[in-house]
N, C-alpha and C positions, 0 to 999 in steps of 0.2 A: 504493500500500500504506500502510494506518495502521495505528499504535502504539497499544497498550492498556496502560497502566501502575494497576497493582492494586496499594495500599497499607494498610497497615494501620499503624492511629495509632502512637505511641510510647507506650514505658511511662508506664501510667495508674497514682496511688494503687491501684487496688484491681487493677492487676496486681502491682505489689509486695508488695501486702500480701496475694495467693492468696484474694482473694473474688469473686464472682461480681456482674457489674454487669448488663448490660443498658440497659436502658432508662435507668437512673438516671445522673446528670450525675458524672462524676470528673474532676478536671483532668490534666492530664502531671505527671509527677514532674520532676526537673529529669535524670534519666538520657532520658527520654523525648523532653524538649526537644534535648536532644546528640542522639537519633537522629534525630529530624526534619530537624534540619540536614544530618547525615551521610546521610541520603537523597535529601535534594536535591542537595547535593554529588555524591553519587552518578550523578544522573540527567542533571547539567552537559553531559557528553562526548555524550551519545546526543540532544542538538540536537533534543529535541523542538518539535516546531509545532502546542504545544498552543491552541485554541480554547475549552474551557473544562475546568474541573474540578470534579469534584463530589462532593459529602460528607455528613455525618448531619445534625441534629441536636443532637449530643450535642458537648461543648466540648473531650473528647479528640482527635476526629476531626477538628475545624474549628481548634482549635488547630495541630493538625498540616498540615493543607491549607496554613495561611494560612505557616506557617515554610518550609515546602516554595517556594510561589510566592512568597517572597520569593529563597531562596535561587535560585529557576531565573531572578528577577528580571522577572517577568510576570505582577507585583499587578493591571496595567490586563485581566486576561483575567478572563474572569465565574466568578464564584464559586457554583456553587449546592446549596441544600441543603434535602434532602429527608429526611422521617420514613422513606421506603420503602428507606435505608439506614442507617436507627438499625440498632445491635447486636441481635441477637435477645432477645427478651425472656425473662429466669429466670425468671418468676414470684413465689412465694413464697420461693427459693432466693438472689432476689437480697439480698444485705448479708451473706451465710454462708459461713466459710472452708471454701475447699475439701474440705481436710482433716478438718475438721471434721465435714464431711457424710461423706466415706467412713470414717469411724468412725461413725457414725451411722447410714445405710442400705447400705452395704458398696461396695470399691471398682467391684464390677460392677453396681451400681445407678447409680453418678455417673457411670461409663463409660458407660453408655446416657442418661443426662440430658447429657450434655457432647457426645457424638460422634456417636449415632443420628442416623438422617435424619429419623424418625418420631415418635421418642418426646419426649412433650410435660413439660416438669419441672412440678413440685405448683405449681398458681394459687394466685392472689393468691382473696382472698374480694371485693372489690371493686377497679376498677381505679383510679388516684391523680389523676386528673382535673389533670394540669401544661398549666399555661397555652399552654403548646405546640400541646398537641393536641386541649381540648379546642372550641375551631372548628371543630373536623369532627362534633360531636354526641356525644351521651350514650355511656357506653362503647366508644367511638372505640378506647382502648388498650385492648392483649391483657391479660389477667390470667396467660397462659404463652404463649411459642411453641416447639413444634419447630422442625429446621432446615426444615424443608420448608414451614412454612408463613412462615419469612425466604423463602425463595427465592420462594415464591407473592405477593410485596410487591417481592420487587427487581424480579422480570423483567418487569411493566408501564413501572418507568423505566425498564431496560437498552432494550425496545423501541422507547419513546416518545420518549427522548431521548441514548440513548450509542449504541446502534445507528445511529440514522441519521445523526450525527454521523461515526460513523466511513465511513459509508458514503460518503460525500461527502469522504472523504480527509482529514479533520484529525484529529488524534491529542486522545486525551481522558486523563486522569488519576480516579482516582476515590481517592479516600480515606475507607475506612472500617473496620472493625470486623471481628475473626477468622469472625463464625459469617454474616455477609453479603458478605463476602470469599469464604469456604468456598460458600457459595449460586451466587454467579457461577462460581466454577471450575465447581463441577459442571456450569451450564447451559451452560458454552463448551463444557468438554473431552469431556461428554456420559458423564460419571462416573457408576456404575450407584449406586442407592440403598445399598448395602452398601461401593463399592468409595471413598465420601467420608468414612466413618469414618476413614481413616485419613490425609487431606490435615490436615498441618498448616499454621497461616499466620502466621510468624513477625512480630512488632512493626518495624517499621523497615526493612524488607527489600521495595524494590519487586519485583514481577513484570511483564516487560515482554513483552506479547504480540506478534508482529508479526501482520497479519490482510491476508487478499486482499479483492479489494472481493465477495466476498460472505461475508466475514465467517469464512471458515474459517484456521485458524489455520495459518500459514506455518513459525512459531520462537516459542518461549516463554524466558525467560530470567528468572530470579531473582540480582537482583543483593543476594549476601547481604552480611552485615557483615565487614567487615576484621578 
């Protein structure tokens, strides 16, 4: 039987500050940095025999990965990191407080840009071409995504390389981002398109799957904050 542990970075600047990121690079605030730690801390006792870990992109989420494997003290395990778990992208939405926008187009229109499965927020007019991504060719990045078309990106890695990982009995870690976090729950737990509106994924707060070897989930366990 292996271990699935689902993470989500620590507080980022622009979760403290109630704006919408995505795509775009924020570092940890230093409350964020204390939760990384206190989740690796956290995950000490439950003696994982992790083989590798995996994470965004983005220096919230690798920030956090790398304080995590310090803390579990299993720097020499591979680190890898993939755009197919960058945070979902805002669109034109991203760098605007929240707030701000439900004054602006009302709070049941942000509630379908925030928590729909479907619904896509206002694009960018052209994509930002970051040295990241553009290796993969001309409009490579999305100008918006739905959650659904985050989950249509993760679950070629979850199959190609966290899947068969577990399958072969070593437990995996993955650290990344509230609405590609939200993307996996749903393709594990087999959450209907309406019934992921309302999964939250809290900062700092591992979720620890346990999985039979065919991948069906045994015990789910959120180890929340003290």
């Amino acid at each position: 039987m292996a271990r699935l542990v689902l993470l989500r970075h620590g507080e980022s600047t622009a979760n403290r500050d109630n704006i919408y990121t995505g795509w775009s690079d924020v570092p940890l605030t230093a409350t964020g940095i204390i939760e990384a730690q206190q989740a690796g801390d956290r995950l000490v006792p439950l003696q994982l025999d992790l083989t590798a870990v995996h994470t965004s992109l983005l220096q919230r989420a690798i920030m956090t990965a790398d304080i995590v494997m310090d803390q579990l003290k299993i720097s020499a395990v591979p680190l890898h990191k993939t755009w197919r778990l960058n945070e979902r992208h805002y669109g034109a939405l991203r760098g605007q407080n929240k707030d701000a926008t439900r004054q602006e187009y009302g709070a049941a229109q942000v509630v379908l840009w925030r928590r729909s499965y479907t619904t896509v927020p206002p694009q960018l007019q052209q994509p930002d071409y970051d040295r990241r991504y553009t290796r993969f060719g001309y409009r490579f990045e999305p100008l918006a995504e739905s959650l659904e078309m985050a989950l249509n990106r993760v679950v070629p890695y979850w199959l190609d390389h966290i899947g068969p990982a577990l399958l072969d009995g070593h437990d995996q870690l993955v650290v990344a981002h509230g609405s590609t976090i939200r993307a996996l729950i749903k393709y594990l737990e087999g959450i209907s398109d309406a019934g992921i509106n309302g999964v939250e994924v809290a900062n700092g707060e591992p979720i620890v799957y346990e999985l039979d070897n065919k991948l069906r989930i045994q015990q789910k366990t959120i180890i929340h904050k003290h």
